[in-house]
C-alpha positions as CSV (number, residue, x, y, z in Angstrom):
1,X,-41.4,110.7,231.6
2,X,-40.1,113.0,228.9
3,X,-41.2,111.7,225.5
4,X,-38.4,110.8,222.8
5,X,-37.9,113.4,219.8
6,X,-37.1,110.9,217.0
7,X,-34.7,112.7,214.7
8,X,-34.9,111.8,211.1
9,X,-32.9,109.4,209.7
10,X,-31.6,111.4,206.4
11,X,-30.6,115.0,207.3
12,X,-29.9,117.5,204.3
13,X,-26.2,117.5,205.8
14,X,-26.5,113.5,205.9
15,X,-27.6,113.5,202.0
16,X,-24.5,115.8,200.9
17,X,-21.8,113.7,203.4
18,X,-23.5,110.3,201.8
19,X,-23.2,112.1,198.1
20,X,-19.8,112.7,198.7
21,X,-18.7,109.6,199.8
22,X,-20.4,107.8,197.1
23,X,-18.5,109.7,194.8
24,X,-15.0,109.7,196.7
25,X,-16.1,106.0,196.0
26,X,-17.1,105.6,192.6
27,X,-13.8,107.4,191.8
28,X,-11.8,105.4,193.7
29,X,-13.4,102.0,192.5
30,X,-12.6,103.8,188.9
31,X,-9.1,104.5,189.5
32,X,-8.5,100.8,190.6
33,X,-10.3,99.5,187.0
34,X,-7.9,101.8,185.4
35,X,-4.8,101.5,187.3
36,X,-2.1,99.7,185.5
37,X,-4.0,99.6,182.2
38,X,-2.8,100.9,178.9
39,X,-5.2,103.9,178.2
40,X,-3.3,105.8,175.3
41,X,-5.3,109.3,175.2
42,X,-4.4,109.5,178.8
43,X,-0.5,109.0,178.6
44,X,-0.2,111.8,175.4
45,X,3.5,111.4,174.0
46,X,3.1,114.6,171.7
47,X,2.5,118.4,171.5
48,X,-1.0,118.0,170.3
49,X,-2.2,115.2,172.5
50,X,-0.9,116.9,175.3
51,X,-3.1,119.7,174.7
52,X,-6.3,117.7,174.4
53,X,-5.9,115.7,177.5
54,X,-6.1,119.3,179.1
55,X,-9.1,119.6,177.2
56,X,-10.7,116.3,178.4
57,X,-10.1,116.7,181.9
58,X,-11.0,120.4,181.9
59,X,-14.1,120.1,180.6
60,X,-14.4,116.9,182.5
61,X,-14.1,118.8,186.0
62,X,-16.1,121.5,184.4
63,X,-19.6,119.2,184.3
64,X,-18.9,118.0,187.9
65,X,-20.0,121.8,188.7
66,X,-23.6,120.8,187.5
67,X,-23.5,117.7,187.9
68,X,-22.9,116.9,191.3
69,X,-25.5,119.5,193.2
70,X,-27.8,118.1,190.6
71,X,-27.8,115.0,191.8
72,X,-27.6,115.8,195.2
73,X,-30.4,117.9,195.1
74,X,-32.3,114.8,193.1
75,X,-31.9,113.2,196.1
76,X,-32.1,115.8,198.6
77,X,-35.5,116.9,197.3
78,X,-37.0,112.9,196.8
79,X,-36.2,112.6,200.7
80,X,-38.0,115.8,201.5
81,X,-41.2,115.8,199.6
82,X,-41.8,112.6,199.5
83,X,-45.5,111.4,200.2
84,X,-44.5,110.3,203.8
85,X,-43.5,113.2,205.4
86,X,-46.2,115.9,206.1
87,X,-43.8,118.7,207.5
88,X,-42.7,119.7,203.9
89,X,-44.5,122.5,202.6
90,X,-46.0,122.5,199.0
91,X,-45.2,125.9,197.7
92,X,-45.7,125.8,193.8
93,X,-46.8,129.0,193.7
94,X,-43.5,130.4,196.0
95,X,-41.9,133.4,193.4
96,X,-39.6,136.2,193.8
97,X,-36.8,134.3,195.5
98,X,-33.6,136.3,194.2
99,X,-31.2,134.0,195.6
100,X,-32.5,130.9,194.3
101,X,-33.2,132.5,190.6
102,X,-29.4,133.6,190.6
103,X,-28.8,130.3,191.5
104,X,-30.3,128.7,188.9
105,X,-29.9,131.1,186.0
106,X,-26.1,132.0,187.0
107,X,-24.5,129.2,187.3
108,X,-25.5,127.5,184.1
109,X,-24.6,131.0,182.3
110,X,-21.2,131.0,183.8
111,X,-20.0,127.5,182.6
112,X,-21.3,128.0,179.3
113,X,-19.6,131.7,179.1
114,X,-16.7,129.4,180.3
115,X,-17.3,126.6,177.5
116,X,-17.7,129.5,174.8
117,X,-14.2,130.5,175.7
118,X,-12.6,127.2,175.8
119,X,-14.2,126.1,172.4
120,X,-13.2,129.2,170.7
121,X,-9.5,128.9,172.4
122,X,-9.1,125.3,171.2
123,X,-10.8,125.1,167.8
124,X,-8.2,127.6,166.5
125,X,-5.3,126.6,168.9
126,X,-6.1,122.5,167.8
127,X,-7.3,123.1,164.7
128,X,-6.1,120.1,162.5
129,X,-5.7,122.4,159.1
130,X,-2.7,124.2,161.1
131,X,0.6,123.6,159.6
132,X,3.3,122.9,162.4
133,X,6.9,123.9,162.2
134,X,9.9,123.7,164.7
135,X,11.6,126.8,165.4
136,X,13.8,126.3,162.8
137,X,11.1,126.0,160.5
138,X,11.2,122.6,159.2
139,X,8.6,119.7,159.3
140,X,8.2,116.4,157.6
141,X,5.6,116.3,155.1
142,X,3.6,112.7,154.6
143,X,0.9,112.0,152.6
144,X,-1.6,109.5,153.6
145,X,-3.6,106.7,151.8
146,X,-6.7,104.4,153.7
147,X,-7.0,101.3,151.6
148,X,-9.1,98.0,152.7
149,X,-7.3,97.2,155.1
150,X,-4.0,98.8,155.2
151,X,-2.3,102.3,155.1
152,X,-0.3,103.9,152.7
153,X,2.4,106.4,154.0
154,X,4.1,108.4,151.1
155,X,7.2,110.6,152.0
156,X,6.8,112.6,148.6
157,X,10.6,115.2,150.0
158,X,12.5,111.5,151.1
159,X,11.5,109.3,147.4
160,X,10.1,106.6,149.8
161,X,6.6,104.9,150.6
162,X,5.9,102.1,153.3
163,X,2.4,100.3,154.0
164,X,1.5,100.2,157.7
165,X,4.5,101.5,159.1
166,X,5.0,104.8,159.7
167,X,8.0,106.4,161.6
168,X,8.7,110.1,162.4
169,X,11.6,112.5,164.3
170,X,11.1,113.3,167.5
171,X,10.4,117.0,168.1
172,X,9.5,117.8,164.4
173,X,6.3,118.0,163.6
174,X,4.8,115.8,160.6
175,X,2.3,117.7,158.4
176,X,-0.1,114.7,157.0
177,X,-2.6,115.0,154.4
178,X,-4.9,111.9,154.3
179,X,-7.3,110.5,151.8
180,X,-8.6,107.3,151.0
181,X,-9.3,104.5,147.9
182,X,-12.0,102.3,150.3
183,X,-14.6,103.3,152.3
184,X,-14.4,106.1,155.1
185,X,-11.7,105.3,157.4
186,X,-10.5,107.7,160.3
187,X,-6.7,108.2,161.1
188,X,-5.8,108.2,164.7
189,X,-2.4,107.8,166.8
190,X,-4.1,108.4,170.0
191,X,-0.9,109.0,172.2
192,X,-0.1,112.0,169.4
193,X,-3.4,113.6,168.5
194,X,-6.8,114.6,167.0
195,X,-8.6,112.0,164.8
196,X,-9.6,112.6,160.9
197,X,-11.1,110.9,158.6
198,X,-9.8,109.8,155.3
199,X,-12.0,109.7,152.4
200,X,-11.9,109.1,148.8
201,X,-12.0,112.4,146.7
202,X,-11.2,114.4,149.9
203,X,-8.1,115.2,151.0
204,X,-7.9,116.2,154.5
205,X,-5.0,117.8,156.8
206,X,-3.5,116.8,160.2
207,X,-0.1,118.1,162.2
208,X,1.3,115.9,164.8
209,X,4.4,116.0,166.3
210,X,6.1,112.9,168.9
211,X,8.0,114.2,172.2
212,X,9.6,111.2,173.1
213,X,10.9,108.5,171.3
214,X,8.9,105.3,171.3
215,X,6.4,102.9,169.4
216,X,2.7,103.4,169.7
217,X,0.1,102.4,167.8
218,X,-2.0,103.5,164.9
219,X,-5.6,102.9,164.3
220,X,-8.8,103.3,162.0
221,X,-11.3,104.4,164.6
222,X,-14.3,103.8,162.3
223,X,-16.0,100.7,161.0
224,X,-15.5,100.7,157.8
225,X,-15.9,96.4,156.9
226,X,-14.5,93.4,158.0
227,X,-11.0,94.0,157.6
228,X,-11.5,97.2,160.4
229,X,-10.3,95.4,163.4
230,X,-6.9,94.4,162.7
231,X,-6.5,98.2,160.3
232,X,-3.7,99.0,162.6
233,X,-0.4,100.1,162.0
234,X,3.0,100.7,164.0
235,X,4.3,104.2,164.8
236,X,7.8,104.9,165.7
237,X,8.9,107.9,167.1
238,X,12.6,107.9,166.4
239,X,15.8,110.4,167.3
240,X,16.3,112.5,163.8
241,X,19.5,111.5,163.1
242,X,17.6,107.6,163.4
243,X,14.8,109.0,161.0
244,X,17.4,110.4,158.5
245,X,19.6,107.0,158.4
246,X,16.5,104.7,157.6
247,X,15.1,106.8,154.7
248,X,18.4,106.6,152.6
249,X,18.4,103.5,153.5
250,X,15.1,102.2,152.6
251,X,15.4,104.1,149.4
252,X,19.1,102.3,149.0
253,X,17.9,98.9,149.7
254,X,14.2,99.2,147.6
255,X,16.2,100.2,144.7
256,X,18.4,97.1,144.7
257,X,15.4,95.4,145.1
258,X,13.9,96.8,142.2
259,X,10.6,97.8,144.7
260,X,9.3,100.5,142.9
261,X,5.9,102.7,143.7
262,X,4.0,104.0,140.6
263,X,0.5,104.5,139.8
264,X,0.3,101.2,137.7
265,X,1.7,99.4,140.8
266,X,0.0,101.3,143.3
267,X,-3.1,99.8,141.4
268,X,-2.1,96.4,140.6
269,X,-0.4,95.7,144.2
270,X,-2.0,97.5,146.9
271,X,-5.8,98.7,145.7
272,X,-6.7,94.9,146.4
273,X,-8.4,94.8,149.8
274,X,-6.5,92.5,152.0
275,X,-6.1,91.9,156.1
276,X,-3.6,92.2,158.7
277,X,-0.9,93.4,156.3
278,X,3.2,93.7,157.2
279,X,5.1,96.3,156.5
280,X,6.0,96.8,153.3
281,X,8.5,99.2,151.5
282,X,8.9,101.1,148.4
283,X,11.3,103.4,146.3
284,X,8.9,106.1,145.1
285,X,8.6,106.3,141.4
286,X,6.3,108.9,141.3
287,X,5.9,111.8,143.2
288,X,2.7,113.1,142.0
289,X,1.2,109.5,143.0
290,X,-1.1,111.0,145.7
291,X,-2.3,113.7,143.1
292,X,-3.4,110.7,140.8
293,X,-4.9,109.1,143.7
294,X,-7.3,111.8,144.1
295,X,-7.3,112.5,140.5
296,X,-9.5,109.0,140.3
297,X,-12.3,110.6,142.1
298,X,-12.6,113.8,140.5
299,X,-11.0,113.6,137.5
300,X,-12.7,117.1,135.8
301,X,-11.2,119.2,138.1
302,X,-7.0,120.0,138.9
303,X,-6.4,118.6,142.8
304,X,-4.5,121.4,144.2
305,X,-4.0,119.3,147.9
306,X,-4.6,120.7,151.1
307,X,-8.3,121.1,150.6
């Protein structure tokens, strides 16, 4: 009677098909988690956010090329030398294998050559101290305050100032500049862009610019007390013409209202920390009240802005 070859039960080829279904799995089981769910840096609604979710999902993809054979291998290898089976050879002293040294030294070379590129690409193509303009030149400048725990948005070119509301044209870009009177905070519309932080004495620059009209949310991404949580604020994206009709007539309605903006009741008003503020507007008085904001924190030297 013939004896039985018993075949083993993992097979390299076994290992790879089971790696591959596990993942075809784990990204599946992911996609259903996800599905449906509000992720904002996934659904980018602007020029720069756009850009970055290439960024995340390039690089993404990128660290599947090492990190799936890894991990197939991991368990490729743990199947083959382990202390059960005697047919694998113990080779530590095995050298002078071409193949397997291109292998190993090539492939890490070639997606760091790769990463090299894309970092040097992106830090000057998203690089948040680049002014944006339309291709008729113009932008909308805003000038951005962190307090505890609230934002103030100054239009210095429209006369106007509103606290934790902040609304922009579609399809012109918004040059920001963003400081702070309270501790570090970080500005960040994720459907429209990069994150930056907003500091006292510091005065930091950001360009966004909305595609499509909408409301989406603002947020402090970093802890900065126990007002953080609800430190959001609404942003709408609006149709120019929209954007243009509300800032006459904000400024119309705040000076009936006798709402005024100056230093003394910038300082008197809205320097008190306080939580989950509405939106509240303001007929600029000043425009040189984000200089003087600065001014607090480095008052032997001339702010020049931008830096």
């Amino acid at each position: 009677m013939a004896k039985l070859i018993k075949k083993p039960l993992l097979t390299p080829l076994r290992v790879i098909l089971s790696s591959i279904l596990i993942l075809i799995i784990l990204v599946w089981g992911t996609w259903l988690l996800i599905d449906g769910r509000d992720m904002d840096i996934l659904d980018p609604k602007g020029l720069i956010a756009s850009q970055q979710q290439w960024l995340i999902i390039g690089t993404a993809l990128l660290s599947l090329v090492v990190i799936l054979p890894v991990y197939t291998m991991l368990g490729m290898f743990a199947w083959k030398y382990r202390a059960t089976n005697a047919k694998a050879k113990y080779t530590p002293n095995a050298d002078n294998n071409h193949l397997l040294e291109a292998i190993w030294w090539g492939i890490p070379i070639i997606i760091i050559a790769a990463l090299s590129v894309v970092t040097y690409v992106t830090s000057h193509q998203l690089d948040p101290q680049k002014r944006l303009y339309d291709d008729s030149g113009r932008s909308v400048n805003v000038q951005v305050v962190a307090l505890q725990w609230k934002w103030l948005f100054i239009y210095p070119d429209y006369g106007i100032a509103a606290v934790n509301d902040l609304r922009m044209p579609v399809g012109i870009p918004v040059n920001f500049e963003i400081s702070a009177e309270a501790p570090m905070s970080a500005f960040w519309i994720p459907r429209l862009g990069s994150q930056v932080y907003a500091m006292n004495g510091m005065s930091s620059s950001l360009s966004l610019q909305a595609d499509e009209a909408g409301e989406y949310i603002g947020r402090n991404s970093n802890i900065n007390g126990e007002g953080y949580s609800l430190m959001d604020f609404k942003v709408s994206a609006v149709p120019e013409a929209q954007f243009d009709t509300w800032t006459k007539a904000t400024k119309k309605s705040m000076s009936a209202e006798g709402r005024y903006l100056d230093f003394a009741t910038y300082k008197k008003e809205l320097v008190k920390p306080s939580k989950d503020n509405p939106a509240v507007y303001y007929q600029l008085k000043d425009d040189k009240l984000y200089k003087k904001i600065m001014q607090q924190f480095m008052p032997e030297h001339q702010y020049g802005g931008g830096h």
